[in-house]
Jmol script that loads the backbone (N, CA, C; Angstrom):
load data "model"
ATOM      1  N   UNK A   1      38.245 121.772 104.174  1.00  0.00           N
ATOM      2  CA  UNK A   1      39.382 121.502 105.049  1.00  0.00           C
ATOM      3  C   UNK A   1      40.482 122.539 104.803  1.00  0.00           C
ATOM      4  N   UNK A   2      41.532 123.494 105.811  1.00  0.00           N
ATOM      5  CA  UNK A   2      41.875 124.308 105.620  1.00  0.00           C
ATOM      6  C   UNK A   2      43.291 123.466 105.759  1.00  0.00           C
ATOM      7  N   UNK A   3      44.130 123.162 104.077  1.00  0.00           N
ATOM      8  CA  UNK A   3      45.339 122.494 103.989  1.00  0.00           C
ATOM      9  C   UNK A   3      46.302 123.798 104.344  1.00  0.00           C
ATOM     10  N   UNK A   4      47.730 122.564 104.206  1.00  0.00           N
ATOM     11  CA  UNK A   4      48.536 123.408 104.576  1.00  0.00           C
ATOM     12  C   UNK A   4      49.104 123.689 103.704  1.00  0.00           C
ATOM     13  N   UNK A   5      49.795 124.834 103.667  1.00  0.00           N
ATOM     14  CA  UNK A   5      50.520 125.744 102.680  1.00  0.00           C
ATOM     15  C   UNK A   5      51.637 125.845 102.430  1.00  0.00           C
ATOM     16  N   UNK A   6      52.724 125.531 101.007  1.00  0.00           N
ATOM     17  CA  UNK A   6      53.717 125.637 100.992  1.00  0.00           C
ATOM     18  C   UNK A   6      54.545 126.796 101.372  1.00  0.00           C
ATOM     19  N   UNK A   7      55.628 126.937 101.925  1.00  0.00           N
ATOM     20  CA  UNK A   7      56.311 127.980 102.617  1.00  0.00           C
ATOM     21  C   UNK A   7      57.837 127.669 102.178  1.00  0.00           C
ATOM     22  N   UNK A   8      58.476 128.606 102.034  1.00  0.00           N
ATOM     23  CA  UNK A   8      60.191 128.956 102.052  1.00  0.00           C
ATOM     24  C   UNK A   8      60.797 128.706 103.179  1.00  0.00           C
ATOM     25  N   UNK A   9      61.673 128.515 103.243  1.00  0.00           N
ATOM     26  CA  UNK A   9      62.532 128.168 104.521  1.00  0.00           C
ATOM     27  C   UNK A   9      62.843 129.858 105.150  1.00  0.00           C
ATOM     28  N   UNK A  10      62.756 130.706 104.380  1.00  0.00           N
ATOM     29  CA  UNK A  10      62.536 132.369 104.846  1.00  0.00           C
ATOM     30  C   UNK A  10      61.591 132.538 105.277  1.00  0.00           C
ATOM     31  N   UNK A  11      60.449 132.153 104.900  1.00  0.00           N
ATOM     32  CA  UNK A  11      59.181 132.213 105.037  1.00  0.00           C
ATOM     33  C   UNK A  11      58.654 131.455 106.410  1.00  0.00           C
ATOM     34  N   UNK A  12      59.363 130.215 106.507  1.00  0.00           N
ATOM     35  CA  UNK A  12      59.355 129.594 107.646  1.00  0.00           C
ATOM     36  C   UNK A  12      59.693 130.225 108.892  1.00  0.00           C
ATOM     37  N   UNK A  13      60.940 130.565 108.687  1.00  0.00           N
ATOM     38  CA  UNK A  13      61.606 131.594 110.051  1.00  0.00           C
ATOM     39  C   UNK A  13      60.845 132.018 110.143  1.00  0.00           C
ATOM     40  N   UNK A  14      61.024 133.512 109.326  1.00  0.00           N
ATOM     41  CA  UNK A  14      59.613 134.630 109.876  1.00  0.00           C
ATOM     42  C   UNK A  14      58.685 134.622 110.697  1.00  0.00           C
ATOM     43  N   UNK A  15      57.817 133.059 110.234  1.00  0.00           N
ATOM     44  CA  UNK A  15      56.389 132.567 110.587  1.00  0.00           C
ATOM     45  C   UNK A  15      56.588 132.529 112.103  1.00  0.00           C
ATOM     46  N   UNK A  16      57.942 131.525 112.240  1.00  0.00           N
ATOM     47  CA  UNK A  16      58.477 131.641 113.899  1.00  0.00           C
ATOM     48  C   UNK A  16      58.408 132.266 114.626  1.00  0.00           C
ATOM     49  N   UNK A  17      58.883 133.284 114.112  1.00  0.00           N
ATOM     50  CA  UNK A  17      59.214 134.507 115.042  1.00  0.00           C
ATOM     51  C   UNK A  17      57.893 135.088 114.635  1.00  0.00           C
ATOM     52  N   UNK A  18      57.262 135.164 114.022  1.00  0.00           N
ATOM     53  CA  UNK A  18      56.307 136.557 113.827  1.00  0.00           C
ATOM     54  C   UNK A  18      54.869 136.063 114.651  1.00  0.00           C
ATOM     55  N   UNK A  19      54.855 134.552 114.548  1.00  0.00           N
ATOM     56  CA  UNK A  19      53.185 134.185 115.066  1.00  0.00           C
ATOM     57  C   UNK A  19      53.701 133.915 116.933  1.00  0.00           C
ATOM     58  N   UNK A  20      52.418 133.774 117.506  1.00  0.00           N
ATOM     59  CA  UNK A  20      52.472 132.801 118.843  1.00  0.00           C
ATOM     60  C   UNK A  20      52.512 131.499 119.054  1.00  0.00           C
ATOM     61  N   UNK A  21      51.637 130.693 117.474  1.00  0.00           N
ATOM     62  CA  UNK A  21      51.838 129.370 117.599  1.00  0.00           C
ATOM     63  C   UNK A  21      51.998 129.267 116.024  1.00  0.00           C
ATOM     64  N   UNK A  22      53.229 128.162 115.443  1.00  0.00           N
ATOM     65  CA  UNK A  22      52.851 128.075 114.221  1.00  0.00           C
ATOM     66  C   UNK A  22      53.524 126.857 114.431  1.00  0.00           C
ATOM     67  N   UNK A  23      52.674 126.008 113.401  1.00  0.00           N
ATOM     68  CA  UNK A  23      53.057 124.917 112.839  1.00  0.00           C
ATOM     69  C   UNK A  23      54.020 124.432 111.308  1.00  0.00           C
ATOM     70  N   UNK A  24      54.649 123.068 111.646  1.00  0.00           N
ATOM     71  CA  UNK A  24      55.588 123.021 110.371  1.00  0.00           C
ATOM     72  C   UNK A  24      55.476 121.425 110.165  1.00  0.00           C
ATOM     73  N   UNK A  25      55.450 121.485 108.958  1.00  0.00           N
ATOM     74  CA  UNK A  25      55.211 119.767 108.692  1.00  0.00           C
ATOM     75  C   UNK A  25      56.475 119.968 107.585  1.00  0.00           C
ATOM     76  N   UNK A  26      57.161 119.314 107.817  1.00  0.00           N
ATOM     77  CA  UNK A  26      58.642 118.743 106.973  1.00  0.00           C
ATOM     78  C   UNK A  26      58.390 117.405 106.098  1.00  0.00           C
ATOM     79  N   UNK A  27      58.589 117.321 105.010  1.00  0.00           N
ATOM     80  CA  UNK A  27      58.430 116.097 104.135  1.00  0.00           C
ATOM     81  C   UNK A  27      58.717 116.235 103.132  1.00  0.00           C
ATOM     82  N   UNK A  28      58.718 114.778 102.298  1.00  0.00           N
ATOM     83  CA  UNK A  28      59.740 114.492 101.011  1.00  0.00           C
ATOM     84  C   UNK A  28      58.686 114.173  99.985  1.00  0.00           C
ATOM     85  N   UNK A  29      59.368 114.560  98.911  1.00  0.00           N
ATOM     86  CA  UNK A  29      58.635 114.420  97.385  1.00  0.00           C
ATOM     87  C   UNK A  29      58.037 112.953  97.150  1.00  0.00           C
ATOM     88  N   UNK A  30      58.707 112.044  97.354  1.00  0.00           N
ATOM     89  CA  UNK A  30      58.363 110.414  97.308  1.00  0.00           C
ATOM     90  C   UNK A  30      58.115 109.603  98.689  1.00  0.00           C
ATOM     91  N   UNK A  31      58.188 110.627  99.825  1.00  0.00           N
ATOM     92  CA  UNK A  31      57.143 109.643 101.159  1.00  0.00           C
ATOM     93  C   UNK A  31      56.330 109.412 101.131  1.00  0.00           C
ATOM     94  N   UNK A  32      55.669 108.058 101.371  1.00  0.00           N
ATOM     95  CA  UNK A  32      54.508 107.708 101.206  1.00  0.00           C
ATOM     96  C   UNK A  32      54.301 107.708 102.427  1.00  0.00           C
ATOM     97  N   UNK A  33      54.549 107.711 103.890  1.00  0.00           N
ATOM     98  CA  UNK A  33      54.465 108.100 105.107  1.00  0.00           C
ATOM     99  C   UNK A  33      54.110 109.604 105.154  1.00  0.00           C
ATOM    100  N   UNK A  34      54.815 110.642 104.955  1.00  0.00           N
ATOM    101  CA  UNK A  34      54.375 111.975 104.592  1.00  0.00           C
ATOM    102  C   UNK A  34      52.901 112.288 104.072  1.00  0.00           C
ATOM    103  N   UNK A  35      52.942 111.609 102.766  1.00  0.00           N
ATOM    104  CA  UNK A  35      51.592 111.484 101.946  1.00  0.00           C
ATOM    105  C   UNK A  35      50.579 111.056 103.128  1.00  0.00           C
ATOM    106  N   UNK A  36      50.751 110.248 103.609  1.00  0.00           N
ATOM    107  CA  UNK A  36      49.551 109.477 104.652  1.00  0.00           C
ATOM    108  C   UNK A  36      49.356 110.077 105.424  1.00  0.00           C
ATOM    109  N   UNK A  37      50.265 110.556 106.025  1.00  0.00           N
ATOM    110  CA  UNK A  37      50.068 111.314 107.349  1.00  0.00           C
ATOM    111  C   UNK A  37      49.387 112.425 107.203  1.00  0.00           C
ATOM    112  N   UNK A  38      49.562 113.717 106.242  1.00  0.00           N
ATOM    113  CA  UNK A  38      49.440 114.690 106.235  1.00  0.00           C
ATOM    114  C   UNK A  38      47.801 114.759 106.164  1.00  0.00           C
ATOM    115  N   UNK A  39      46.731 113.918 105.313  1.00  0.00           N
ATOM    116  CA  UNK A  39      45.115 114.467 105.701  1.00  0.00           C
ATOM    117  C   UNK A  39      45.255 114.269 107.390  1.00  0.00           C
ATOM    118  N   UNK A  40      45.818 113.565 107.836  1.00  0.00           N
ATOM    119  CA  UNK A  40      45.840 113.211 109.714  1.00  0.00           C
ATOM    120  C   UNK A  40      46.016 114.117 110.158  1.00  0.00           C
ATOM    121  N   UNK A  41      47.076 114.880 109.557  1.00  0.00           N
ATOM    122  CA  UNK A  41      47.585 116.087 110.772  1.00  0.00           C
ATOM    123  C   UNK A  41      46.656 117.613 110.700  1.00  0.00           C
ATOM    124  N   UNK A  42      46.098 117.505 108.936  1.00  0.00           N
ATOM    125  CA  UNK A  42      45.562 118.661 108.763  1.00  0.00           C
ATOM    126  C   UNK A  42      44.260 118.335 109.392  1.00  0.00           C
ATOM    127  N   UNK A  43      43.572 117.438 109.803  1.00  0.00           N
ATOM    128  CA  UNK A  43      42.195 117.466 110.414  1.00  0.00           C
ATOM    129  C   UNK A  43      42.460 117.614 111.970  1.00  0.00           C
ATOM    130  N   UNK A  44      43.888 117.215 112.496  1.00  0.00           N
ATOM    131  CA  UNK A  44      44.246 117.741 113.793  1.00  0.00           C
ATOM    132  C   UNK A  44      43.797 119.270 113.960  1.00  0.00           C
ATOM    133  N   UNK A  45      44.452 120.133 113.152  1.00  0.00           N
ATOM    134  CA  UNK A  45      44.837 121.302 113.037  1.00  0.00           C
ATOM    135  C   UNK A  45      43.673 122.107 112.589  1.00  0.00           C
ATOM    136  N   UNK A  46      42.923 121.606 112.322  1.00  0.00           N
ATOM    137  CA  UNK A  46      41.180 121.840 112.009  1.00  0.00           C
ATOM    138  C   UNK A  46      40.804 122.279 113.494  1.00  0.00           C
ATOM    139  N   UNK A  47      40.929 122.079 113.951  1.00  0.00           N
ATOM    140  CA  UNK A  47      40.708 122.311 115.640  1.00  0.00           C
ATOM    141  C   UNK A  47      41.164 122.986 116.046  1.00  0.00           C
ATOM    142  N   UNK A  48      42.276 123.792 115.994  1.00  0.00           N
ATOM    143  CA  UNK A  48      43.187 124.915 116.190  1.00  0.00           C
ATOM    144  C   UNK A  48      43.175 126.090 115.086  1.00  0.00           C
ATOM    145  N   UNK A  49      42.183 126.886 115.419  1.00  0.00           N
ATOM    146  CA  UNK A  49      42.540 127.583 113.797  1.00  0.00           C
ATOM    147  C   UNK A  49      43.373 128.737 113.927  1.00  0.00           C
ATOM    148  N   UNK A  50      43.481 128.700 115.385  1.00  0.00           N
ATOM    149  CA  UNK A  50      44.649 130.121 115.908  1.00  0.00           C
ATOM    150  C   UNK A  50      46.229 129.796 115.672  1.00  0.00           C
ATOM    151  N   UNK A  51      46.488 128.491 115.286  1.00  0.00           N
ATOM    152  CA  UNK A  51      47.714 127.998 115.101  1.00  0.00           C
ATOM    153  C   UNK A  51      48.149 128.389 112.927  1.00  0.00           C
ATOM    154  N   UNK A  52      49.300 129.204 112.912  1.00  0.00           N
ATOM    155  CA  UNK A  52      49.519 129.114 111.700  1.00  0.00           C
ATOM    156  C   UNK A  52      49.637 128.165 111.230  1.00  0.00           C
ATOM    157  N   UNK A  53      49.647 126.994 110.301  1.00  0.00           N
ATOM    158  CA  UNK A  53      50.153 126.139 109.344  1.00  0.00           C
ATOM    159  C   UNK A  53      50.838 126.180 108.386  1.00  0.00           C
ATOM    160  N   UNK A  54      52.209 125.233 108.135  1.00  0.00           N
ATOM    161  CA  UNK A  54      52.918 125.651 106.953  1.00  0.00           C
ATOM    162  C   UNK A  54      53.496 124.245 106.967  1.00  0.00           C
ATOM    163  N   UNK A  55      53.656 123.609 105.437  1.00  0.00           N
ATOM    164  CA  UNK A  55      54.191 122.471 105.033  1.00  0.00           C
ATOM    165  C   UNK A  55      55.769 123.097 104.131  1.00  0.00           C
ATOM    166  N   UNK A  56      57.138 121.972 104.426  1.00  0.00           N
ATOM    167  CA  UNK A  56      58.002 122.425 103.709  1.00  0.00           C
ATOM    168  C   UNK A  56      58.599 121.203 102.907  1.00  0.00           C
ATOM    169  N   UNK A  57      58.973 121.367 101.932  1.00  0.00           N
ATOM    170  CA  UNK A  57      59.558 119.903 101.135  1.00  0.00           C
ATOM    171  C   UNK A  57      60.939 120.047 101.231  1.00  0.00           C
ATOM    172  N   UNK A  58      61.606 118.855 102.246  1.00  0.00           N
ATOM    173  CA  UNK A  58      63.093 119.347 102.078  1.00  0.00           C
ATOM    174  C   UNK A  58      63.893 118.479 101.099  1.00  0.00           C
ATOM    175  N   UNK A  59      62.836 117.438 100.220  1.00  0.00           N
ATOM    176  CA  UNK A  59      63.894 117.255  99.040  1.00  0.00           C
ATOM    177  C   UNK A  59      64.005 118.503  98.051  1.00  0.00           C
ATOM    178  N   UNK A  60      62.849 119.177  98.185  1.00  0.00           N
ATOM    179  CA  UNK A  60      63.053 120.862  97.323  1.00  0.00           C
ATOM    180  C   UNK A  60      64.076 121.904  97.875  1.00  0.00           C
ATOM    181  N   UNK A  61      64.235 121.581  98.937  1.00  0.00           N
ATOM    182  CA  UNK A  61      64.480 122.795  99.448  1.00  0.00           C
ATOM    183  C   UNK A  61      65.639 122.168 100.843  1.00  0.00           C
ATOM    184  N   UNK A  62      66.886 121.293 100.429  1.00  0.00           N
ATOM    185  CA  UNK A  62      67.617 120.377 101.299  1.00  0.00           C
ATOM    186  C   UNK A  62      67.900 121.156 102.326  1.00  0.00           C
ATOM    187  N   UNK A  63      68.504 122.185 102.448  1.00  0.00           N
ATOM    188  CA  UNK A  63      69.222 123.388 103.397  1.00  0.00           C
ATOM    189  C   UNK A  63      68.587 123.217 104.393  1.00  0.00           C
ATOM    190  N   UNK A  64      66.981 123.275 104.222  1.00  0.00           N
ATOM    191  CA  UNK A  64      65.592 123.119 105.759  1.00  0.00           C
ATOM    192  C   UNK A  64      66.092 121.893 106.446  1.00  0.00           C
ATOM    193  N   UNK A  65      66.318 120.805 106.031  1.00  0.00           N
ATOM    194  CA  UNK A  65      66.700 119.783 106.681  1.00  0.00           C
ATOM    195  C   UNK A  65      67.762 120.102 107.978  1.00  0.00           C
ATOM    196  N   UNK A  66      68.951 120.973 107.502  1.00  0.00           N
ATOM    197  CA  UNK A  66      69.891 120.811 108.562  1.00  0.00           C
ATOM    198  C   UNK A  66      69.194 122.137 109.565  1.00  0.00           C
ATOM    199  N   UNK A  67      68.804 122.855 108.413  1.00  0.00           N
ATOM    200  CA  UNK A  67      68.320 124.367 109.341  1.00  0.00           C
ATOM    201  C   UNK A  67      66.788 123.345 110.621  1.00  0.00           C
ATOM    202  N   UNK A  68      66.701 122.731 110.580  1.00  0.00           N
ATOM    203  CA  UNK A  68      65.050 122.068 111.342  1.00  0.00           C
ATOM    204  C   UNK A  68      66.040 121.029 111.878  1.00  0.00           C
ATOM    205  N   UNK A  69      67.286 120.750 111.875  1.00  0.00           N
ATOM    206  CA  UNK A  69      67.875 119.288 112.286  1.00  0.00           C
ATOM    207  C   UNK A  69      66.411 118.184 111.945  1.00  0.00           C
ATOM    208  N   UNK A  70      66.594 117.557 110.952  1.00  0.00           N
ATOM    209  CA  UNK A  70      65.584 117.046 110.014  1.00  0.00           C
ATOM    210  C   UNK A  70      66.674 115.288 109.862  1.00  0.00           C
ATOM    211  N   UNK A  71      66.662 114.138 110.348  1.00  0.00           N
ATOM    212  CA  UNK A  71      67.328 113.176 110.106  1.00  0.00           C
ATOM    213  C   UNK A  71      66.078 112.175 109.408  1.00  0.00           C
ATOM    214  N   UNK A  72      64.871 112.336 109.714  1.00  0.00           N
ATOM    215  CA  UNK A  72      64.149 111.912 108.986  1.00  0.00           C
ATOM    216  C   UNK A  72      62.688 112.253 108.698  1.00  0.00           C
ATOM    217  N   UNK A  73      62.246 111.852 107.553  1.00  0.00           N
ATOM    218  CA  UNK A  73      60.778 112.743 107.368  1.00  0.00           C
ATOM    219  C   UNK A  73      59.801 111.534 107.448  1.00  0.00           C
ATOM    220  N   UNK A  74      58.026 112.087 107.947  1.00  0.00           N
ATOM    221  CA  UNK A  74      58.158 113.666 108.031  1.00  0.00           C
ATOM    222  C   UNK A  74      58.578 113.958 109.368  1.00  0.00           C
ATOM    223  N   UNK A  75      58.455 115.199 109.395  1.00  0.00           N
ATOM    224  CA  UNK A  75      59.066 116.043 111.286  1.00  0.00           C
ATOM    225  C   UNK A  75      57.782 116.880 111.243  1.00  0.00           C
ATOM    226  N   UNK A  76      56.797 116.845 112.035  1.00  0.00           N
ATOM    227  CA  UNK A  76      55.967 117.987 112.486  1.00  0.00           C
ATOM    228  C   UNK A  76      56.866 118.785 114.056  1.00  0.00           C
ATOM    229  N   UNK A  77      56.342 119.912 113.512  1.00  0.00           N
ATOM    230  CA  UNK A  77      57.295 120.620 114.341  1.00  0.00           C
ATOM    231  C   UNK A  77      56.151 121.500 114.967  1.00  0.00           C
ATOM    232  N   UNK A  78      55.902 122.082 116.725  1.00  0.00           N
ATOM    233  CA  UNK A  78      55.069 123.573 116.922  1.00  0.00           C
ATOM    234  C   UNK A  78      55.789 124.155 117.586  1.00  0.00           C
ATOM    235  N   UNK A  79      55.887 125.240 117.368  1.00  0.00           N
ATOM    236  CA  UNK A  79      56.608 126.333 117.758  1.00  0.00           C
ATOM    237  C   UNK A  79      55.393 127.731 118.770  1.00  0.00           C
ATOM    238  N   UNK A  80      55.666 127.581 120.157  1.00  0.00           N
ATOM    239  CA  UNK A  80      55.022 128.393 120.429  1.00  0.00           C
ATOM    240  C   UNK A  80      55.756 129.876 121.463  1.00  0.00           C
ATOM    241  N   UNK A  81      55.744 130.812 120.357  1.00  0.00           N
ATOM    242  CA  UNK A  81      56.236 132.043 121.075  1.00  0.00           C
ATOM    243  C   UNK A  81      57.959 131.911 120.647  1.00  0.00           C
ATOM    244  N   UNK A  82      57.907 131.501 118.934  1.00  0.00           N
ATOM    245  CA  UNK A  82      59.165 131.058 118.796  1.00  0.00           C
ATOM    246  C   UNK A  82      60.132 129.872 119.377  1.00  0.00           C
ATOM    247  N   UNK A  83      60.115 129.199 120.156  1.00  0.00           N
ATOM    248  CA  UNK A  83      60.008 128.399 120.506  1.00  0.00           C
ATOM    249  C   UNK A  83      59.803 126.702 121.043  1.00  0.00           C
ATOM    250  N   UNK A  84      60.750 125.977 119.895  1.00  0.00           N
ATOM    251  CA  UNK A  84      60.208 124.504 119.708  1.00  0.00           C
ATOM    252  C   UNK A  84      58.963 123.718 120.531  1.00  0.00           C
ATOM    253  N   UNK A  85      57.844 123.557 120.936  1.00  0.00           N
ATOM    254  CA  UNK A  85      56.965 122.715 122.029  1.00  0.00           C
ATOM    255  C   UNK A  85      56.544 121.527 121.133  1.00  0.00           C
ATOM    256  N   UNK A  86      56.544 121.127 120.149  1.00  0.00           N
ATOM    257  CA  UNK A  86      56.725 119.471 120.090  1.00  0.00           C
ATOM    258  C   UNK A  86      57.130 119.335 119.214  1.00  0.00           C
ATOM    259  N   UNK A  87      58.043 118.001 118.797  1.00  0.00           N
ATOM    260  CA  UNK A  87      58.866 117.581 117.686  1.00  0.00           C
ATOM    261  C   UNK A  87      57.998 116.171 117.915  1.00  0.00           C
ATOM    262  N   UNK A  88      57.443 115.721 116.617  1.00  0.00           N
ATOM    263  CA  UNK A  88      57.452 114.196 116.286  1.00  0.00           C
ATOM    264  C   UNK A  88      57.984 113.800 115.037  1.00  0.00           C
ATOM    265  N   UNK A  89      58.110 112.682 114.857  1.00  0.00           N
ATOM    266  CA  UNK A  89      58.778 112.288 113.602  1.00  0.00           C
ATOM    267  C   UNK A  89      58.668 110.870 113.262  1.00  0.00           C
ATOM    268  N   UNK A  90      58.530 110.720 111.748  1.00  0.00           N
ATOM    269  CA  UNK A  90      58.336 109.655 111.495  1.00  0.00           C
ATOM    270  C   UNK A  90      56.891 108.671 111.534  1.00  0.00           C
ATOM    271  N   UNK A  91      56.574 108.226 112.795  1.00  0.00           N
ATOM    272  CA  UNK A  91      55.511 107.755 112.826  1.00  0.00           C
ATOM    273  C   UNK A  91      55.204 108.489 113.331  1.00  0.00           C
ATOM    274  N   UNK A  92      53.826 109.094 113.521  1.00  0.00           N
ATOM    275  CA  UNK A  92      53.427 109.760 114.525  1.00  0.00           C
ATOM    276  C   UNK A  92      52.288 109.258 115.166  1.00  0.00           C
ATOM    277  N   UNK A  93      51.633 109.088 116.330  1.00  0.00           N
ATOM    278  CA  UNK A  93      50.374 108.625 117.212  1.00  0.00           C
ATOM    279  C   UNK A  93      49.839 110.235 116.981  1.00  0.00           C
ATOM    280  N   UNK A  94      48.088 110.192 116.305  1.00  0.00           N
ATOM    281  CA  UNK A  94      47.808 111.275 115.808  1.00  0.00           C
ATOM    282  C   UNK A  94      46.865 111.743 117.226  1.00  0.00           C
ATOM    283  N   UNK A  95      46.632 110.594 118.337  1.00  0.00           N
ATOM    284  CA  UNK A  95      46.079 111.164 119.291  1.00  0.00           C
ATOM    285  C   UNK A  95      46.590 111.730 120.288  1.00  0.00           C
ATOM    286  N   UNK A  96      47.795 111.575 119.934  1.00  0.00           N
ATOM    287  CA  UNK A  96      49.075 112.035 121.190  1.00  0.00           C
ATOM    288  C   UNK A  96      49.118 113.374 120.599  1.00  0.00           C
ATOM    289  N   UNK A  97      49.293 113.561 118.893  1.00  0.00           N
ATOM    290  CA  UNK A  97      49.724 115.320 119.135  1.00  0.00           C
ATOM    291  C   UNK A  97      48.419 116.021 119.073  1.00  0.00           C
ATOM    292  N   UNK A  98      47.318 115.341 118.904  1.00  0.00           N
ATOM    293  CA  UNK A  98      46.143 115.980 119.114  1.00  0.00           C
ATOM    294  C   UNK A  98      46.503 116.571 120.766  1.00  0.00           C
ATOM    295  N   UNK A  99      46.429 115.531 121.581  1.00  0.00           N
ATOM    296  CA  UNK A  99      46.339 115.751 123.129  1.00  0.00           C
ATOM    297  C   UNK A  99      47.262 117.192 123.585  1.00  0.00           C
ATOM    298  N   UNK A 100      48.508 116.799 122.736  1.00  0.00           N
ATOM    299  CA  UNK A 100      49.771 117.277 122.795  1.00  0.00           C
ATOM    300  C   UNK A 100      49.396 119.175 122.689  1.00  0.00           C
ATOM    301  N   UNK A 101      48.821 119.224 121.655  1.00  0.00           N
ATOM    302  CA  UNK A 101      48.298 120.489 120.683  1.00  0.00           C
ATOM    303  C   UNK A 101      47.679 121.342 122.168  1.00  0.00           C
ATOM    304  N   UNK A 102      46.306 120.609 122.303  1.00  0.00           N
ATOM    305  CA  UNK A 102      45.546 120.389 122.917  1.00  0.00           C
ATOM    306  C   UNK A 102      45.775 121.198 124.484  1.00  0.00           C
ATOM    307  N   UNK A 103      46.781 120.166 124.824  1.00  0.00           N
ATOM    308  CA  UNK A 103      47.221 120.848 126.323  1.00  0.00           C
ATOM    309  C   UNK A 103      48.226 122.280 126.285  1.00  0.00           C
ATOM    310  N   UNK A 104      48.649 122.497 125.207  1.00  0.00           N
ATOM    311  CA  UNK A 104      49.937 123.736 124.831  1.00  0.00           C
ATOM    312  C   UNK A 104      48.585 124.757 124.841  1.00  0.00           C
ATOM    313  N   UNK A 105      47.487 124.820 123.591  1.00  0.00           N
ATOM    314  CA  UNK A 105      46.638 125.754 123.433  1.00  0.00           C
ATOM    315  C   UNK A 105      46.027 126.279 125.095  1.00  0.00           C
ATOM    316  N   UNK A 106      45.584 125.038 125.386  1.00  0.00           N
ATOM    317  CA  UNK A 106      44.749 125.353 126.478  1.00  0.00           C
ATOM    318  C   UNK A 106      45.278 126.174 127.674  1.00  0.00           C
ATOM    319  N   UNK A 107      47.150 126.393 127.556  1.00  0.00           N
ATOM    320  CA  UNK A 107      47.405 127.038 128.578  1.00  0.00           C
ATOM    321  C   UNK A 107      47.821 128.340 128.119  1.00  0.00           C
ATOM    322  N   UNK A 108      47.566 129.056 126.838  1.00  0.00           N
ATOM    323  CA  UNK A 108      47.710 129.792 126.459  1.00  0.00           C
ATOM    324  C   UNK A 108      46.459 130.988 126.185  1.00  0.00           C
ATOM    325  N   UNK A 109      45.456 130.033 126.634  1.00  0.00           N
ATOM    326  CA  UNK A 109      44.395 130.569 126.732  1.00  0.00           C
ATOM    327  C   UNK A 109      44.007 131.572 128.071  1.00  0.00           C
TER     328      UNK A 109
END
end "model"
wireframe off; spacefill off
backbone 0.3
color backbone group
């Protein structure tokens, strides 16, 4: 399974601006929502392998929070062409951002 990778909030930007599609999963040291979610999202993303991936911890790293407007974790974030195209948060329905993913890729194709 190809997890996701810790990243800098520098590192993050960049990714923004530098890829066509990249992904961001936002989460906290002690979520157990985060924890759960995340094998969910990375087997989403198994399916997309043209999409970058990057996980950020904003109890490590608080600043990401306001820089991502972050009110609660986690926040999956995709960014395509720099570009916010979906924000979920919190709970997430893993067939919705599948679909979600899904229909963004397909028109980029």
């Amino acid at each position: 399974m190809n997890q996701l990778n810790q990243t800098t909030l520098e590192e993050a930007r960049n990714g923004i601006e530098q890829n066509r599609l990249y992904f961001l999963y936002l989460y906290g040291t002690n979520c157990s929502v985060c924890h759960a979610l995340l094998p969910q999202v990375e087997e989403v993303l198994e399916d997309f392998p043209q999409i970058i991936r990057k996980k950020l911890n904003v109890h490590e790293i608080p600043e990401a929070a306001g820089a991502f407007s972050v009110f609660t974790i986690p926040v999956l974030l995709l960014y395509v062409e720099g570009k916010e195209s979906i924000r979920e948060a919190r709970f997430v329905n893993i067939d919705s951002l599948r679909s979600s993913i899904n229909r963004i890729v397909s028109m980029l194709d």
